[in-house]
C-alpha positions as semicolon CSV with decimal commas, in nm:
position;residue;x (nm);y (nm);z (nm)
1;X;-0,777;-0,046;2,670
2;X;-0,564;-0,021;2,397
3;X;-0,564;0,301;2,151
4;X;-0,576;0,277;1,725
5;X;-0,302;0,385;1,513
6;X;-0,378;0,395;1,137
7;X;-0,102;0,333;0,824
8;X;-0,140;0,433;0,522
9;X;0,052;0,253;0,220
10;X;0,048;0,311;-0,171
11;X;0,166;-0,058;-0,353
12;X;-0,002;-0,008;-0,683
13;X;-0,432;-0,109;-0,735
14;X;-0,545;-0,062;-0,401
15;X;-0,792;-0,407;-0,434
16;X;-0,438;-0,591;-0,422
17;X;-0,367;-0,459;-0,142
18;X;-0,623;-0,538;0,109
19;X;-0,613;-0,888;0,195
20;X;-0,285;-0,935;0,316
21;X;-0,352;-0,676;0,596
22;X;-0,770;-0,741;0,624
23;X;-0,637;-1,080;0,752
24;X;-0,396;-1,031;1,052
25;X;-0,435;-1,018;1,419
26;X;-0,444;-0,678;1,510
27;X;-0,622;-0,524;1,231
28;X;-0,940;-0,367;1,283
29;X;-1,020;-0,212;0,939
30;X;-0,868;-0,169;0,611
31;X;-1,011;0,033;0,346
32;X;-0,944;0,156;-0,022
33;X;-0,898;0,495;-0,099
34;X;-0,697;0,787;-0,257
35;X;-0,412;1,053;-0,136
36;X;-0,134;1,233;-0,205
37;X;-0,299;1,495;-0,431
38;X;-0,455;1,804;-0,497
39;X;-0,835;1,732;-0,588
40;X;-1,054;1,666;-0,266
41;X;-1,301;1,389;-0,277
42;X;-1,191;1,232;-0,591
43;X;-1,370;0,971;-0,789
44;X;-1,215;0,650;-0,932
45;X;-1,214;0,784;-1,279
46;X;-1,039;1,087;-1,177
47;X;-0,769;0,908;-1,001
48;X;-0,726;0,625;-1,295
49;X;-0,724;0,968;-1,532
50;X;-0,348;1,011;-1,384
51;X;-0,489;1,425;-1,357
52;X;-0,568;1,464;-0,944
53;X;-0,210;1,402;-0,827
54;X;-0,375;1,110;-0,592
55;X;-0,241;0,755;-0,542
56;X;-0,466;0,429;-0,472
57;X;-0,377;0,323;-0,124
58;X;-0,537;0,170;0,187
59;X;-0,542;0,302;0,516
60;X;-0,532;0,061;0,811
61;X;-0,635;0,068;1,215
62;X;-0,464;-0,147;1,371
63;X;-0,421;-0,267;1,720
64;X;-0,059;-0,168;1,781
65;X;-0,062;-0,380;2,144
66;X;-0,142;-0,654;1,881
67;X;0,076;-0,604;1,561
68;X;0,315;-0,317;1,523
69;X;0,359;-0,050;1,281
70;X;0,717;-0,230;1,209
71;X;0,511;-0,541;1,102
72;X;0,296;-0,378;0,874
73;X;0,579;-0,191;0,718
74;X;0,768;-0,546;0,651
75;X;0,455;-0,641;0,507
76;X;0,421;-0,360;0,290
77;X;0,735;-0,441;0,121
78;X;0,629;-0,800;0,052
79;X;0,344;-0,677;-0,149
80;X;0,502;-0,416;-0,353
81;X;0,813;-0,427;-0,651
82;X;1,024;-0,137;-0,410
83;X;1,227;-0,075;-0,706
84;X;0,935;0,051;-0,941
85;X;0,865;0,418;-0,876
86;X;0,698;0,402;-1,207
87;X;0,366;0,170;-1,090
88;X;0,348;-0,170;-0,973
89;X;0,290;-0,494;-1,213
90;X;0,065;-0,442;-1,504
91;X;-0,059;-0,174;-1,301
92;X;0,111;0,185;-1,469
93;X;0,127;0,546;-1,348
94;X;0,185;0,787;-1,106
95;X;-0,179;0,690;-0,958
96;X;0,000;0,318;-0,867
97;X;0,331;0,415;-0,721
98;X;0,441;0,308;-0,419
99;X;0,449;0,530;-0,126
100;X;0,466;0,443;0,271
101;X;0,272;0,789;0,396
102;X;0,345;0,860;0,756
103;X;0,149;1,036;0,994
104;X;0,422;1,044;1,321
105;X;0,818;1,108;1,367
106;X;0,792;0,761;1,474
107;X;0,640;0,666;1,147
108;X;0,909;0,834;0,983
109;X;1,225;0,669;1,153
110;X;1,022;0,328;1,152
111;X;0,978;0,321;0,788
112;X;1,303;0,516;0,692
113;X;1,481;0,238;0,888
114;X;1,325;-0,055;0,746
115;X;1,352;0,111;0,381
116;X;1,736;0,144;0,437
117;X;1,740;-0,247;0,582
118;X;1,594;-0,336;0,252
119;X;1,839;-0,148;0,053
120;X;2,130;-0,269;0,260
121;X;2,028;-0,597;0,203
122;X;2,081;-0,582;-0,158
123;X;1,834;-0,816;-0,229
124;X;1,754;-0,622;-0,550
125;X;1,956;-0,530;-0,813
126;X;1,812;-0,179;-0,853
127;X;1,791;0,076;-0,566
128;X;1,491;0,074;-0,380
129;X;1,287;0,409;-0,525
130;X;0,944;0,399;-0,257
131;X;0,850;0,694;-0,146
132;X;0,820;0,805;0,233
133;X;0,580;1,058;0,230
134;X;0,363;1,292;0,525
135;X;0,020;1,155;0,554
136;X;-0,254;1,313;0,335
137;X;-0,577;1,338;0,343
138;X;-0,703;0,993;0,250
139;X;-1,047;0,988;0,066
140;X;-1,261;0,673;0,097
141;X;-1,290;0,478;-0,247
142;X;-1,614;0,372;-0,337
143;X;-1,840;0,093;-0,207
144;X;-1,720;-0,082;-0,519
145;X;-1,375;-0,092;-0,441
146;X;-1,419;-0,158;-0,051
147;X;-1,292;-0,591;0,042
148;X;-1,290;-0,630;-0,428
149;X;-1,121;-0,962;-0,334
150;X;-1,449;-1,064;-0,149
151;X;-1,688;-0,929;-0,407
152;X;-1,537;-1,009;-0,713
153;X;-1,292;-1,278;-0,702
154;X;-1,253;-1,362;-1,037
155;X;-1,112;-1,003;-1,143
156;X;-0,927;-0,959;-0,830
157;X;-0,760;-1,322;-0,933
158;X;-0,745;-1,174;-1,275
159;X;-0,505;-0,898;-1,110
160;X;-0,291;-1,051;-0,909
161;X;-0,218;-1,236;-1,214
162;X;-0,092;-0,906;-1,362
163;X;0,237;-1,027;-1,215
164;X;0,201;-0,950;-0,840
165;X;0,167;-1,266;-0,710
166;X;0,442;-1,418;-0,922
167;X;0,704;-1,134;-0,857
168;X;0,639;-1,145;-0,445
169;X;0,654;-1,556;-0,518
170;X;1,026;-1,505;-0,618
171;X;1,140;-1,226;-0,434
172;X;0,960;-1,219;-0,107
173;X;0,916;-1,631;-0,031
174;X;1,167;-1,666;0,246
């Protein structure tokens, strides 16, 4: 039997970032929530009010005899701008930034590595400014926010139309 290793990534609103995990082989669960701050169990309207130090982000079990960490890392990058420390898309703040916490060494050189192939790469102009951080803890968002693509497509659509899905169409297609 195979164990469960968890991610945890920070790309901006967390509803954005669900489905493009929630839907590979491998994954068991992916779920909306906050770290990276000082307030425990914060609420949505804390986190939005920029004042709790916490990012939106997902955290992610995953089947790592299925899809590895490495994967979900090159994934990450597909959904995020890497070179906006500042928020993602129409999405602005220090609750959106983009941050790849870690929770392992292995974590660490995994997503240090594939940061630094990105950069070398120089498939952006600008240096690439996301964050590799130690793992937090990660507060569950509420029921609201849990699969928002599922339950309310129209404003999900409404958000990836914020840019997302038109920046990751020109920089991430091949």
């Amino acid at each position: 039997m195979s164990e469960t290793e968890t991610a945890i990534f920070a790309g901006g609103c967390f509803w954005c970032m669900v489905q493009p995990f929630e839907t590979l082989p491998g994954i068991q669960k992916v779920l909306s929530g906050y770290t990276g701050g000082t307030v425990p169990n914060p609420t949505y309207e804390q986190v939005k009010s920029q004042t709790t130090g916490h990012t939106e982000a997902v955290k992610i079990w995953f089947d790592p005899q299925v899809i590895s960490y490495d994967k979900l890392v090159s994934l990450y990058w597909q959904q995020t701008d890497p070179t906006d420390a500042s928020g993602q898309f129409q999405d602005r703040g220090d609750n959106y930034r983009p941050v790849i916490f870690v929770n392992s060494p292995a974590q660490r050189a995994v997503a240090e590595a594939s940061r630094q192939a990105l950069q070398d790469r120089e498939q952006f102009d600008q240096p690439i400014v996301t964050k590799i951080e130690e793992v937090q803890p990660f507060y569950v968002a509420e029921e609201r926010h849990q699969e928002f693509y599922k339950k309310n497509p129209r404003v999900y659509a409404e958000q990836e139309a914020g840019g997302r899905a038109d920046f990751i169409a020109k920089n991430w297609k091949n």
